[in-house]
N, C-alpha and C positions, 0 to 999 in steps of 0.2 A: 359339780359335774352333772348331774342330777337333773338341773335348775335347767342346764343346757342343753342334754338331752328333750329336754320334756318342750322343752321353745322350739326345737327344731320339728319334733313332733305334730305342734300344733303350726305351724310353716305348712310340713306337708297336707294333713289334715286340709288346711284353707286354702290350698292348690289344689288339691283332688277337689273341693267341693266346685274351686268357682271353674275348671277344668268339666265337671260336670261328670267326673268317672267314677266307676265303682271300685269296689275295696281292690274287688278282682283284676280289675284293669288294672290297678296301681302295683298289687301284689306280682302281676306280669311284668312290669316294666321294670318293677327292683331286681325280677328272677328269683321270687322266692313265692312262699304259698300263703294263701288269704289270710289264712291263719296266725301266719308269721309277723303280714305285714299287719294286723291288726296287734298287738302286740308291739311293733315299732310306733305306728300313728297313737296310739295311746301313750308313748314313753314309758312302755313297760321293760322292752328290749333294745337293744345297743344299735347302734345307726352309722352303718358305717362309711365313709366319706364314697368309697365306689358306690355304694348304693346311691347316694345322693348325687353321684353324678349324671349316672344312669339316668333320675331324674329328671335334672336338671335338662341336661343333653334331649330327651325325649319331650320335655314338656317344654321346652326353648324358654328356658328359664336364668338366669345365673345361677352360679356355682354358691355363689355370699349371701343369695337372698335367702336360700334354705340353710347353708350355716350360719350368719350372723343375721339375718333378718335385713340387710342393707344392699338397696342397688348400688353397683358400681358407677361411678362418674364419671374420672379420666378418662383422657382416649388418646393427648399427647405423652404422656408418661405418670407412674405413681411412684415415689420413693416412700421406702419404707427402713425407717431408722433401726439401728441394732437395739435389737429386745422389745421391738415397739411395734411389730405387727401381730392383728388379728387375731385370737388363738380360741382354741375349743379344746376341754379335754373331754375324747370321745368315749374314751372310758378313763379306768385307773390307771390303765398299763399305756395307754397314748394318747399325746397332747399333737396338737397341729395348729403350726402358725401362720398364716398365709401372709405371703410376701408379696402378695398383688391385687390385695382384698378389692380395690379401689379400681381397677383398672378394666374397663369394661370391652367386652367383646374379645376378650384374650384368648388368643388360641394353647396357653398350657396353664395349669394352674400349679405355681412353686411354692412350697410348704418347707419349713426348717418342721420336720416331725423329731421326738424325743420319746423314745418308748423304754418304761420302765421295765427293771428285771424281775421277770417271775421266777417261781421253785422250777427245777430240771422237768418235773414229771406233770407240770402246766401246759397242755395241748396248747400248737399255734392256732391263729387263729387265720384261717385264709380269706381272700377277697379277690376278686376275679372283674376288671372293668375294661368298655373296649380302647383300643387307643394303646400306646406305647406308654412305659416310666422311666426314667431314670430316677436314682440313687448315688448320693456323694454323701462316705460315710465323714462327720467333721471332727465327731469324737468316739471314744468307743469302738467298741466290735460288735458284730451283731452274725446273726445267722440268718441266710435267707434263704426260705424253699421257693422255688419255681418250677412246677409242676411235677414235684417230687423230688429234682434237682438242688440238694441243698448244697451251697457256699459260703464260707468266711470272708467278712470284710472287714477288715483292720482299717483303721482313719486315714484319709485319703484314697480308700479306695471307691471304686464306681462299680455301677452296672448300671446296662441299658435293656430294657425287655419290653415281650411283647405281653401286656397288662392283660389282655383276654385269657392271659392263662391264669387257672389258683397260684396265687402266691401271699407268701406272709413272712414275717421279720419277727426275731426275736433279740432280746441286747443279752449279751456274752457276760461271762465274769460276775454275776453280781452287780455290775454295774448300769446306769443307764446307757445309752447309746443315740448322738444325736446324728440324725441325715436331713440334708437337703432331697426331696423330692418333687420330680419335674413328671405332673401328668398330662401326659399330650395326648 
């Protein structure tokens, strides 16, 4: 995880330089403070996929180039086989596998996400990006705050929200918890 962080780090790093911005600039466009993002661009601190889309989105970048280092190709269609797409784990507690790594100019980006269970008294962690998400929980239960508003999702359940607000997910039971996520 580590290894990946610290590639994604040096991704953004060589966007800012050849973009030609400052720490500050970059630190605005993530929504956090120069400080913070200097700390991220070094792969000292966690990076997280709304951050990079922010990005992505602002620097008219793709979404794959800053997580896997890869432009996308397709533009008729990308199949991606079970267990066989793209994945980052962005920290300990979440993995994210992109079901459309391939598929360029895509207006949502779908992710099979999988986030491990922490201790009860482990703060969530929130993430706030613009745009809408959906959520299909496939296994597991999980807990989701949106903007304070927390719910239960047992397996096959959904939610559709508006991603500009804080929101964040945690898996239930000791268990993990896998979701399909759809960010548009």
């Amino acid at each position: 995880m580590d290894e990946q962080i610290k590639q994604i780090a040096e991704r953004l790093r060589g966007l800012r330089e050849v973009l030609e911005l400052t720490i500050e600039e970059m630190a605005n466009i993530c929504g956090i403070s120069a400080e913070e993002y200097t700390l991220v661009e070094s792969g000292e601190a966690d990076i997280s996929v709304s951050m990079l889309q922010k990005v992505a989105r602002k620097c008219g970048v793709a979404l794959d180039a800053l997580m896997f280092g890869e432009e996308p190709k397709m533009s008729s269609y990308f199949l991606t086989r079970a267990g066989k797409g793209v994945s980052i784990e962005r920290t300990k507690a979440y993995k994210y596998q992109s079901l459309a790594s391939g598929f360029k100019e895509r207006k949502a980006d779908p992710f099979i996400v999988t986030v491990e269970p922490k201790s009860e008294d482990f703060p969530m962690t929130f993430n706030s990006h613009d745009g809408q998400e959906f959520n299909l929980v496939l296994s597991g239960r999980m807990l989701i705050d949106i903007d304070g508003k927390e719910l239960i999702l047992n397996e096959g359940d959904s939610i559709y929200f508006d991603s500009n607000r804080p929101h964040g997910m945690k898996a239930l039971d000791g268990q993990p918890v896998k979701f399909l996520a759809m960010i548009l």
